[in-house]
C-alpha positions in Angstrom: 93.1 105.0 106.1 96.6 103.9 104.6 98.9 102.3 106.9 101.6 104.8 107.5 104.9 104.0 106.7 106.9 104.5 109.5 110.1 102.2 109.8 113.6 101.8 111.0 116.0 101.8 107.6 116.7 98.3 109.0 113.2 97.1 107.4 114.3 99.0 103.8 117.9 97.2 103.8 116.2 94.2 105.2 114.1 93.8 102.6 116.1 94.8 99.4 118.5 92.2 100.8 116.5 89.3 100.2 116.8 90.2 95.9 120.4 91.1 96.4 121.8 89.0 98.3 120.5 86.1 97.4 122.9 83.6 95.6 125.7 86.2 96.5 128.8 84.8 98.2 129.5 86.4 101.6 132.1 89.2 101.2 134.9 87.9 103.5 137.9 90.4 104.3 139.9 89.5 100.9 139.4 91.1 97.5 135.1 91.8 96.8 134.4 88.8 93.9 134.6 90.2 90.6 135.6 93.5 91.2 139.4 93.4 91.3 139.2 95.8 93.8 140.7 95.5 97.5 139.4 94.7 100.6 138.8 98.4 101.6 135.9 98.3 98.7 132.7 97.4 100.7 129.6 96.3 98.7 125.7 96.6 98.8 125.5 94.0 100.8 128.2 95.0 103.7 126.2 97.7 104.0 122.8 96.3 104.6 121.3 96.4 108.2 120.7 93.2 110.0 119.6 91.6 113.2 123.1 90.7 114.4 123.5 88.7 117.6 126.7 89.9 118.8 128.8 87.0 121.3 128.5 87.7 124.7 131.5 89.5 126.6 134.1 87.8 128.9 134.1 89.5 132.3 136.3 89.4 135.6 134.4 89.3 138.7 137.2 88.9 141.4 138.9 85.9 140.6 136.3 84.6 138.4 135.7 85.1 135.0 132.6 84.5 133.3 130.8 84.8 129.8 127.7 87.1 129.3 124.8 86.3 127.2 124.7 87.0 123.8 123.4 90.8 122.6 120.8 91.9 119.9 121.2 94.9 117.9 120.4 96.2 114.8 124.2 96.5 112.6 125.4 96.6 108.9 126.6 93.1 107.4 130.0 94.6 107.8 130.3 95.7 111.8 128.1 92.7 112.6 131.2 90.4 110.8 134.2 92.6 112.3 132.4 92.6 115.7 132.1 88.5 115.7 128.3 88.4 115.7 125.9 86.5 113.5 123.5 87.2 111.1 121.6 84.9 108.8 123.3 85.5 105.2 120.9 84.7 102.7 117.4 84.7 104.4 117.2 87.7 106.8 113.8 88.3 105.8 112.5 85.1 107.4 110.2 85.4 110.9 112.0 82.8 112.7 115.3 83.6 112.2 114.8 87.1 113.3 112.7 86.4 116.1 115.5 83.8 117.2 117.6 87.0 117.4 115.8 89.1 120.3 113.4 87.1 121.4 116.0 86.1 124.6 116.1 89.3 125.2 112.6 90.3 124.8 111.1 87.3 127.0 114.2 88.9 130.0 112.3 91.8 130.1 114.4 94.3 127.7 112.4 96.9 126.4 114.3 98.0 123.3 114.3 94.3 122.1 110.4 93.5 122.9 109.7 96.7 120.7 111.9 94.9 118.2 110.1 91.8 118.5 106.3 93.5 118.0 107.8 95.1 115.1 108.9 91.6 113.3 105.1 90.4 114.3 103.5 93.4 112.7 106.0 93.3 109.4 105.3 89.4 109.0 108.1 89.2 107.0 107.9 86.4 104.7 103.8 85.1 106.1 100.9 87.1 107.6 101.4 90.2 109.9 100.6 89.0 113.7 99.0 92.4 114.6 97.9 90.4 118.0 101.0 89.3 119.0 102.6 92.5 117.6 100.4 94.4 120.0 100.9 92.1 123.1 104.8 92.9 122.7 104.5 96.4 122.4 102.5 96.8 125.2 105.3 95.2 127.5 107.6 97.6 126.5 105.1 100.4 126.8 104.9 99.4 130.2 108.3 100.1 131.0 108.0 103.6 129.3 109.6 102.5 125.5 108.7 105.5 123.8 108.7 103.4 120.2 106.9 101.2 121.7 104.0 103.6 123.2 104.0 105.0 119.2 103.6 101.4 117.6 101.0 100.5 120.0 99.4 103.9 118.8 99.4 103.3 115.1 97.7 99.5 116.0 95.3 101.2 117.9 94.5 104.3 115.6 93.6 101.9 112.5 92.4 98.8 114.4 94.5 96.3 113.8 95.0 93.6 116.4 93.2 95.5 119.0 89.3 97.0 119.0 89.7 100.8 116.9 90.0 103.4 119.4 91.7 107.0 118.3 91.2 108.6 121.9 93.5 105.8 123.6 96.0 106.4 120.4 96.2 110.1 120.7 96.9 109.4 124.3 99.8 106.6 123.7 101.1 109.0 121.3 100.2 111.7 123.9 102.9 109.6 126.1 105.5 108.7 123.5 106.1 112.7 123.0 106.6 113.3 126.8 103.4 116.0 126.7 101.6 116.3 129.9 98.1 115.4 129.8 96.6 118.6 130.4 98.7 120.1 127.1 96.7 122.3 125.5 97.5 121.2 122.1 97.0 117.5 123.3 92.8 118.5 125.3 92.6 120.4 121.7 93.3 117.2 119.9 91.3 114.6 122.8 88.2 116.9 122.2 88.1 116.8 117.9 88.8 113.0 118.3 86.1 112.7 121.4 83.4 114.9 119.5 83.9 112.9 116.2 83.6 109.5 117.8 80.3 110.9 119.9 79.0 111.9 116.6 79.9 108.5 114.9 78.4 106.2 117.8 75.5 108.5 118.0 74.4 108.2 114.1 75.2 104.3 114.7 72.5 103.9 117.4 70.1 106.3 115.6 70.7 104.1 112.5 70.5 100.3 114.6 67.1 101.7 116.2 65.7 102.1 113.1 66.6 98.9 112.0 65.3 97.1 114.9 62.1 98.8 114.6 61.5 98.0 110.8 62.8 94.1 111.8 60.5 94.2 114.6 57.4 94.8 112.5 58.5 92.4 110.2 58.5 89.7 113.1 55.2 90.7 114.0 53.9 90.2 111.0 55.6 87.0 110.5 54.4 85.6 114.1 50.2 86.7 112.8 51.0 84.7 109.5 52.3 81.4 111.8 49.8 81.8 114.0 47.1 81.0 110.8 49.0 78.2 110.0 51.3 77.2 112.6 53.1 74.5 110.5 54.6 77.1 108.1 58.5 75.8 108.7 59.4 78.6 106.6 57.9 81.2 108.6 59.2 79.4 111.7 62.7 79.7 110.2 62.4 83.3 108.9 61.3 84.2 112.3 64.3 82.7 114.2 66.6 84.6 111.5 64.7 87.8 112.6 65.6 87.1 116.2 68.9 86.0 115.9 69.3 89.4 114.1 67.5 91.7 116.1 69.5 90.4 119.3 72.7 91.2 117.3 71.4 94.8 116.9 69.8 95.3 120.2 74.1 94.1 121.4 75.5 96.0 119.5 73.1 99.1 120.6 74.2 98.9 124.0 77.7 98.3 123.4 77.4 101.4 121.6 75.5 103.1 123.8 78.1 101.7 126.5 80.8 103.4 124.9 78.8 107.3 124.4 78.2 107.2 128.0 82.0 106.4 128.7 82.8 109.1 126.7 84.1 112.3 128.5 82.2 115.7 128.2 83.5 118.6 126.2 85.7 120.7 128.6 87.0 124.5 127.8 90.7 124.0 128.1 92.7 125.4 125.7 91.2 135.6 113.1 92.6 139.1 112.7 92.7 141.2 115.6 89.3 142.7 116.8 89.0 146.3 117.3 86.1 146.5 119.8 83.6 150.1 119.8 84.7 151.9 123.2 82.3 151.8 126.2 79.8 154.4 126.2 79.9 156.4 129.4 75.9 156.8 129.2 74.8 154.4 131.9 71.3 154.5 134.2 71.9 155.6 137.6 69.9 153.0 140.1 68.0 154.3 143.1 65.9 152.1 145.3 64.3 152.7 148.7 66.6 155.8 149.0 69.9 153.6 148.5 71.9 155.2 145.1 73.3 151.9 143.4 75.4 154.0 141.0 75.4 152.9 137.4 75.9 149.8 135.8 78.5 149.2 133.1 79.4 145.4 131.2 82.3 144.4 129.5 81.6 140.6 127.5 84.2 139.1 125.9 83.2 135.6 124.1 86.7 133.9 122.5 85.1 131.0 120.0 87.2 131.3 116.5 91.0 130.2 117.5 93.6 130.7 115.4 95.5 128.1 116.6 93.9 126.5 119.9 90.6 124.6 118.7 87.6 126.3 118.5 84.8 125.9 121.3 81.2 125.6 120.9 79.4 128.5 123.0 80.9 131.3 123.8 79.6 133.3 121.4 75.8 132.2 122.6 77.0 132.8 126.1 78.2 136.2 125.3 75.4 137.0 123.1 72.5 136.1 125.5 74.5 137.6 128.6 74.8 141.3 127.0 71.2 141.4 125.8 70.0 140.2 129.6 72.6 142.3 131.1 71.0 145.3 129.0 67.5 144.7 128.7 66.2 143.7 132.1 68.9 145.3 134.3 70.3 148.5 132.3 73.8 147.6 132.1 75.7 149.9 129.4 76.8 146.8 127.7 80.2 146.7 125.4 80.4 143.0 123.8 83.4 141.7 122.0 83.9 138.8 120.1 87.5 136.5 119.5 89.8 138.6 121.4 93.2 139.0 120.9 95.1 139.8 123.8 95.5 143.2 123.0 92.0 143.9 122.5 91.2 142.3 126.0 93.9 144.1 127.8 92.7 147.3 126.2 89.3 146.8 127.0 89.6 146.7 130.5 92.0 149.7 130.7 89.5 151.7 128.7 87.2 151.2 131.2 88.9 153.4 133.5 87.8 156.4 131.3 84.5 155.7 131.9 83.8 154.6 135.2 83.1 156.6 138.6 83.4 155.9 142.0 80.1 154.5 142.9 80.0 152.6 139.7 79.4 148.6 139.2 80.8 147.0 136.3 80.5 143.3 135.6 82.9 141.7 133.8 82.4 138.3 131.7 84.6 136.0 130.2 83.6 132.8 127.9 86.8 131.0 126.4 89.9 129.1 126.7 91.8 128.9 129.8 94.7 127.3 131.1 97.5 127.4 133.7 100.8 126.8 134.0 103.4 125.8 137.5 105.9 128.4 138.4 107.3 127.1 142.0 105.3 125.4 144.0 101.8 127.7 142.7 99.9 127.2 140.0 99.3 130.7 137.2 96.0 130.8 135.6 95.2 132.5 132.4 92.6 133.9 130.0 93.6 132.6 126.8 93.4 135.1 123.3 92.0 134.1 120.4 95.9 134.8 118.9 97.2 132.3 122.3 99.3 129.8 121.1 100.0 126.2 122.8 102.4 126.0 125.8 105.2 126.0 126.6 104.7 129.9 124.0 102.3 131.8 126.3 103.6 135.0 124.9 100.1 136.2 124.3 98.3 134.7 127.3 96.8 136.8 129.3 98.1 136.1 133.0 95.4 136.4 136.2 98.1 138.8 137.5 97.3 141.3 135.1 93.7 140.8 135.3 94.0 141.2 139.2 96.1 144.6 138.6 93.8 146.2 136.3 90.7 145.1 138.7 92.6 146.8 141.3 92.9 150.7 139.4 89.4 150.8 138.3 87.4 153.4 139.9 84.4 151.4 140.4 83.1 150.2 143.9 81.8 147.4 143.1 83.6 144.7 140.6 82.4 141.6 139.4 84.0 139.2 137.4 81.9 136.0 135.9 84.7 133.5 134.6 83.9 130.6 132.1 86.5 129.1 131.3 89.0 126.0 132.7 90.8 126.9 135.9 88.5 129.9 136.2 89.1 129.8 140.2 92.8 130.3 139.9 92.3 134.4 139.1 91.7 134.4 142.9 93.6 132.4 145.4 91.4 133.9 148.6 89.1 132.1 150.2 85.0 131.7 149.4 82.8 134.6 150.8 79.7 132.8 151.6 80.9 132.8 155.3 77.5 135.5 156.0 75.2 133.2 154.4 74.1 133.3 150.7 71.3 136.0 151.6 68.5 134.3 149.6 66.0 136.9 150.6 66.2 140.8 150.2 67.9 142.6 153.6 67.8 146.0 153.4 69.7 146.4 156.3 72.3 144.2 155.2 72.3 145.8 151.8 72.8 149.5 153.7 75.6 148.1 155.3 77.9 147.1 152.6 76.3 149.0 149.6 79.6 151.9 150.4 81.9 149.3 150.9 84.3 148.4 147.7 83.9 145.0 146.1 86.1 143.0 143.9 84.3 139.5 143.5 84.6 136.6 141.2 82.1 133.8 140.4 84.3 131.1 138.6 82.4 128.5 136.5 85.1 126.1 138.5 88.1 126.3 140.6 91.0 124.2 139.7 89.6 122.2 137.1 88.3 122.1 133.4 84.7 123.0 132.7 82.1 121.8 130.5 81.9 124.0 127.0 78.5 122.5 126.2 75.8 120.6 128.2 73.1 124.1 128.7 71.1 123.3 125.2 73.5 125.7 123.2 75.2 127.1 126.1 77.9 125.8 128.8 76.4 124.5 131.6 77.5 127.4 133.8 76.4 129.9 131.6 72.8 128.4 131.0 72.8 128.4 134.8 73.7 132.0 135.4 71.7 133.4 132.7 68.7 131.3 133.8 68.9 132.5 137.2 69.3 136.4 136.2 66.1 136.1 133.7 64.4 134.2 136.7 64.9 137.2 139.2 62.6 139.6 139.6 63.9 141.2 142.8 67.4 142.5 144.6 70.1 139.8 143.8 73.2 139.8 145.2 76.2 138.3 143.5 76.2 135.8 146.7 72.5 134.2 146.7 73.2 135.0 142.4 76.3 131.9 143.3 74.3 129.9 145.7 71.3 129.3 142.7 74.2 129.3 139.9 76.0 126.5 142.0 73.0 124.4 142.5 72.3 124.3 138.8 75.8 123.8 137.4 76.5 120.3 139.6 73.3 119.1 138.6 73.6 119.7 135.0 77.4 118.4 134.8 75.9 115.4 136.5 74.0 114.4 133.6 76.9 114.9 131.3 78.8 112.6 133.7 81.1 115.3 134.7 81.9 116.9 137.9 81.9 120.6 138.0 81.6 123.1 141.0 81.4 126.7 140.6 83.6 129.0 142.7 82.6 132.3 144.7 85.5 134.4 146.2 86.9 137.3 147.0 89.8 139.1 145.5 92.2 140.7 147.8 94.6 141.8 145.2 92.1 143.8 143.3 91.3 145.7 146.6 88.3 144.0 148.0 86.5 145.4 151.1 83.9 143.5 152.0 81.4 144.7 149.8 79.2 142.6 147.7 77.6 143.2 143.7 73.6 143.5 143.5 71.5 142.7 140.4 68.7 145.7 140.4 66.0 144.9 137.3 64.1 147.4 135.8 61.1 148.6 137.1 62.9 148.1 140.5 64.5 151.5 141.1 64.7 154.6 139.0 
């Protein structure tokens, strides 16, 4: 990677100075030498930036008066001179002359001027750079917040010098510098292509060193048969403590990469033309079972993978896919799938579904993308995000809970349920869980007659509050290979709340081995009209 060139205009002047001025005479406030021209004339040289200590200010405290240190800043030769300070004339290229300049102020604790000083240790001017000592001084200041100094330290880190290569902690000091929050979208976006292309780099790098320790490995056993037919072989005996030195320098640097993969934090879902999606069929299978009527059963899928401008994610597309042909296939849903969403097409989906749907109708409702929230007060807003959403603070096509909740609300349906994948999932509802009745793990027909006519509007979140795993369920999310497991698995009644208590149970252990935490939500929606009604899975061959 080429070192970037990023500079004050004080490094340019700097160093054209030490050519041009060099064997000049300093331009005092007479006639410029030479010219014939008066003293309003200034020259190349007046005009050249310089580290200019500037004499410190008389004060009046009371009825003393004192002297203050002497200031650094960055001037031309010309208000540097006018102002009294001093600058070295013909050598203001040199390390130790600059250094001498802020270096007081640097080691007092002034942020501006220990930036200054990282930046003459990383320029060198005039011997090597000091990327070491360059970095130690930048890091004081980005303690203290110095912006600059929070974007050198980035670039040091970003291309390795004076500190171990590590893009994630530059994105984030650059992350810091810009004054975006951490859970920008635009910055998660950029943490995740920097976090998936180190995971793919350290894990080719161990695949490669355990190859190599296995092929030096057989060459050490064969050199330990061969000394141990003729033990005095010094040349065996010294090819065989190379081998080992070696392979203990892989085997080291196989853990420390290994180390670093396991450190490495799991792909979340945080944060194409439009898509004009078939309407929903209003041909549906009307469930009976034991006498109860189930009404039909409608799905709307909508898996957002292709961004325009958010990064892409890795499964939704899988997700969807595997959920509408389960959905259709063992349980008769009347499935209508769409793919990259804009928010158009999403909002237009639900409403169309009001021109299908009847009273004692269930229609699921499942969502695989990017999702995000913003404050507004003291509350935080969650949001489906479009394949056309762009990154915050522009959520002009986000698609706000709010409107979600209100279109839940109209449909005609009795019974509602809406699967969530996506970061801060839980938000769409801010009422409390329903699993106060118990997670009904085994068929009650009683129970089932008594809130079968009772209007549901239910969510099952793959998370509350939180970000969520986009991978980890062997080409799914982790939530979604847990709720489409546990549908394929079911062979009876299921209720959405023993469908959450399974689907919970599986998530937390599969986030676990991806070193993530991750707890799936069940609640109610009040603003959508809940009535304490629940959402039952029927299979086929179960009812007619």
């Amino acid at each position: 990677m080429n070192r970037p060139c990023i500079r004050r205009a004080a490094i340019l002047a700097a160093a054209a100075c030490v050519g041009a001025c060099a064997g000049s005479p300093a331009v005092g406030p007479t006639a410029s030498p030479g010219t014939g021209q008066g003293a309003s004339m200034l020259t190349r040289s007046d005009l050249e930036i310089v580290d200019c200590l500037l004499p410190g200010q008389v004060r009046q405290l009371g009825n003393s008066t004192y002297l203050t240190q002497r200031r650094p800043v960055h001037a031309t030769v010309s208000e540097c001179r006018i102002r009294g300070g001093e600058y070295v004339a013909y050598d203001r290229a040199d390390l130790k002359s600059s250094l001498r300049v802020w270096m007081a102020a640097a080691e007092a604790g002034d942020a501006e001027a220990q930036t200054n000083v990282g930046e003459i240790y990383e320029r060198g001017l005039g011997t090597e750079p000091n990327y070491e000592a360059a970095a130690l001084w930048y890091r004081r200041a980005a303690d203290q917040g110095n912006s600059s100094a929070l974007f050198h330290l980035g670039t040091l880190y970003e291309q390795g010098l004076g500190v171990e290569q590590d893009r994630l902690k530059a994105l984030n000091l650059y992350r810091q510098a810009w004054g975006v929050p951490e859970d920008d979208v635009i910055f998660t976006s950029a943490a995740q292509r920097e976090q998936d292309k180190l995971r793919e780099e350290l894990e080719s790098a161990l695949a490669e060193k355990q190859q190599q320790v296995g092929l030096l490995q057989k060459q050490l056993a064969e050199l330990q048969r061969q000394l141990e037919k003729a033990p005095q072989d010094t040349q065996a005996q010294r090819e065989i403590q190379a081998l080992q030195q070696w392979i203990a320098r892989l085997e080291a640097e196989r853990r420390e990469n290994g180390g670093r993969l396991a450190a490495l934090p799991a792909r979340t879902r945080e944060p194409a033309a439009q898509t004009q999606a078939a309407p929903l069929d209003s041909k549906a299978e009307a469930r009976r079972l034991l006498g109860l009527d189930f009404g039909r059963y409608y799905a709307l899928v909508i898996g957002n993978q292709h961004y325009q401008v958010l990064e892409d994610l890795q499964t939704p597309a899988s997700d969807a896919a595997r959920a509408a042909q389960l959905l259709r296939e063992k349980y008769g849903f009347n499935v209508q799938t769409i793919e990259d969403a804009d928010d158009v097409t999403m909002l237009r989906a639900l409403n169309d579904l009001n021109r299908v749907l009847q009273p004692n109708d269930n229609v699921l409702i499942y969502y695989a993308g990017h999702g995000t929230r913003l404050g507004t007060g003291r509350t935080e807003t969650g949001y489906w995000l479009p394949v056309n959403a762009e990154a915050p603070p522009d959520d002009t096509f986000w698609v706000p809970n709010e409107q979600i909740s209100a279109h839940l609300a109209r449909l005609p349906a009795k019974r509602v349920l809406v699967v969530a994948d996506s970061c801060y999932a839980g938000l769409l509802s801010s009422d409390p869980g329903v699993t106060m009745f118990g997670t009904e793990g085994a068929f009650s027909l009683e129970r089932i007659k008594y809130r079968l006519p009772k209007r549901s509007r239910l969510l099952l979140a793959s998370g509350g509050d939180q970000p969520v795993l986009d991978s980890g369920g062997g080409g799914h999310s982790v939530f979604a290979r847990a709720f489409l497991d546990v549908l394929a698995d079911n062979d009876g009644v299921l209720t959405a709340a023993a469908l959450y208590s399974q689907v919970q149970r599986r998530v937390e252990s599969g986030a676990a081995r991806e070193k993530f935490q991750q707890t799936p939500q069940f609640k109610a929606m009040k603003t959508a009209g809940h009535e304490l009604g629940e959402f039952y899975f029927v299979p086929r061959g179960r009812g007619s």
